[in-house]
C-alpha positions as CSV (number, residue, x, y, z in Angstrom):
1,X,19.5,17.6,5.7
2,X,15.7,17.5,6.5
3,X,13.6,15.6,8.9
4,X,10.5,13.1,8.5
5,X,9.3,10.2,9.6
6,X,9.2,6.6,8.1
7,X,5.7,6.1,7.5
8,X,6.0,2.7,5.3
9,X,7.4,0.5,2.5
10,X,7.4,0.9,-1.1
11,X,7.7,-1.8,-3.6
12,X,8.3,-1.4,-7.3
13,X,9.2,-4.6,-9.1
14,X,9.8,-3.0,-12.3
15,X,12.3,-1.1,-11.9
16,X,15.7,0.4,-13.5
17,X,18.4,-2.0,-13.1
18,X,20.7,0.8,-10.9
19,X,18.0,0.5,-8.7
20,X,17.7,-3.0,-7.6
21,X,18.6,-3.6,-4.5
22,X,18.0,-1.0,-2.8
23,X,15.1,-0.6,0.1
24,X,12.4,2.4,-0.7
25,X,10.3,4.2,1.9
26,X,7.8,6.7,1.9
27,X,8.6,9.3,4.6
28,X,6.5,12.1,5.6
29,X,8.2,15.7,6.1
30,X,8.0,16.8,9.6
31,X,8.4,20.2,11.3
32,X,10.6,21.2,14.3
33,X,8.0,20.0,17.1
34,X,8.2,16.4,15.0
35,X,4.4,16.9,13.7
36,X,3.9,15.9,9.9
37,X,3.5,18.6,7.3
38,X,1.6,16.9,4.8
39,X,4.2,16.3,2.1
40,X,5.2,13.2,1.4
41,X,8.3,11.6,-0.6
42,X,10.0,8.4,-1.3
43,X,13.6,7.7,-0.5
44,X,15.9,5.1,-0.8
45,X,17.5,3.6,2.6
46,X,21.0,4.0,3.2
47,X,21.1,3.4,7.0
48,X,18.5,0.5,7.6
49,X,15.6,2.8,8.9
50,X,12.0,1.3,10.0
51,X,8.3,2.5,9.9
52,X,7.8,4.8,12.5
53,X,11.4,6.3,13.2
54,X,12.4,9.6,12.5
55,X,15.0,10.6,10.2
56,X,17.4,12.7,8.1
57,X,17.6,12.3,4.5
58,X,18.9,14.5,1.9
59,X,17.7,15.7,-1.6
60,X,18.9,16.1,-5.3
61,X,22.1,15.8,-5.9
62,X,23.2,15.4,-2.6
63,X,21.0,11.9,-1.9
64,X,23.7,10.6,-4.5
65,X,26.9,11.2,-2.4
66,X,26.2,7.9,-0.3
67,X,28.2,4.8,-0.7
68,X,24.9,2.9,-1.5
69,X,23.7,5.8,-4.1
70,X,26.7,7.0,-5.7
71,X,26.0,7.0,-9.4
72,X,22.3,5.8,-9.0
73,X,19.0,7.7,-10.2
74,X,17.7,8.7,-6.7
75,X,16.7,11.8,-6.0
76,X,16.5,11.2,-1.8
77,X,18.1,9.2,0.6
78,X,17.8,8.5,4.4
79,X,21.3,8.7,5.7
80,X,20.7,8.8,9.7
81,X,18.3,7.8,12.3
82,X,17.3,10.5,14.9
83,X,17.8,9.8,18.3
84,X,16.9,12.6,20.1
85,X,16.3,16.5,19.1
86,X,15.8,19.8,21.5
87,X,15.0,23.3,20.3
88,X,16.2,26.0,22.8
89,X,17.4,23.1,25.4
90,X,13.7,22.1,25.5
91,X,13.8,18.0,24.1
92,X,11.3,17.4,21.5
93,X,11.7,13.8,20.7
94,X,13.8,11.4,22.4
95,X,13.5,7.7,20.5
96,X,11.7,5.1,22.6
97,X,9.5,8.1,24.5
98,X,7.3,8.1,21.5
């Protein structure tokens, strides 16, 4: 699993059939202290995520193992909503503190 933040919407009208349906967002990777790294991706939304939260999604094979992706071309799926993080019992994020 790897962290990032929602940063918006993307819609693709055109699109293969397996794929309707389902909600894409562009998430930017972040690092440990929640600070973005400057790559970007787009994923498909398993857990009902919004612009601005942080979350875990997961890549390659593994973004197909969801009930909403199994057997469907996706390459990355967010698959939980961060609520909180700490890093040596320090807290780094803590959702609503923003």
């Amino acid at each position: 699993m790897l962290l990032a933040r929602v940063l918006g919407r993307v819609v693709a009208t055109r699109k293969d059939e397996k794929l309707e349906g389902l909600k894409l967002l562009m998430l930017g990777v972040a690092g440990p202290d929640g600070k973005l790294t400057g790559a970007s991706l787009v994923a498909v939304d398993a857990v009902g995520a919004g612009e601005g939260e942080y979350v875990l999604y997961a890549a390659g094979s593994s973004a197909r193992q969801t009930t909403v992706t199994d057997q469907k071309p996706v390459d990355a799926v967010i698959m939980a909503i961060v609520d909180s993080w700490d890093i040596e019992g320090t807290e780094k994020y803590r959702k609503g503190n923003e």
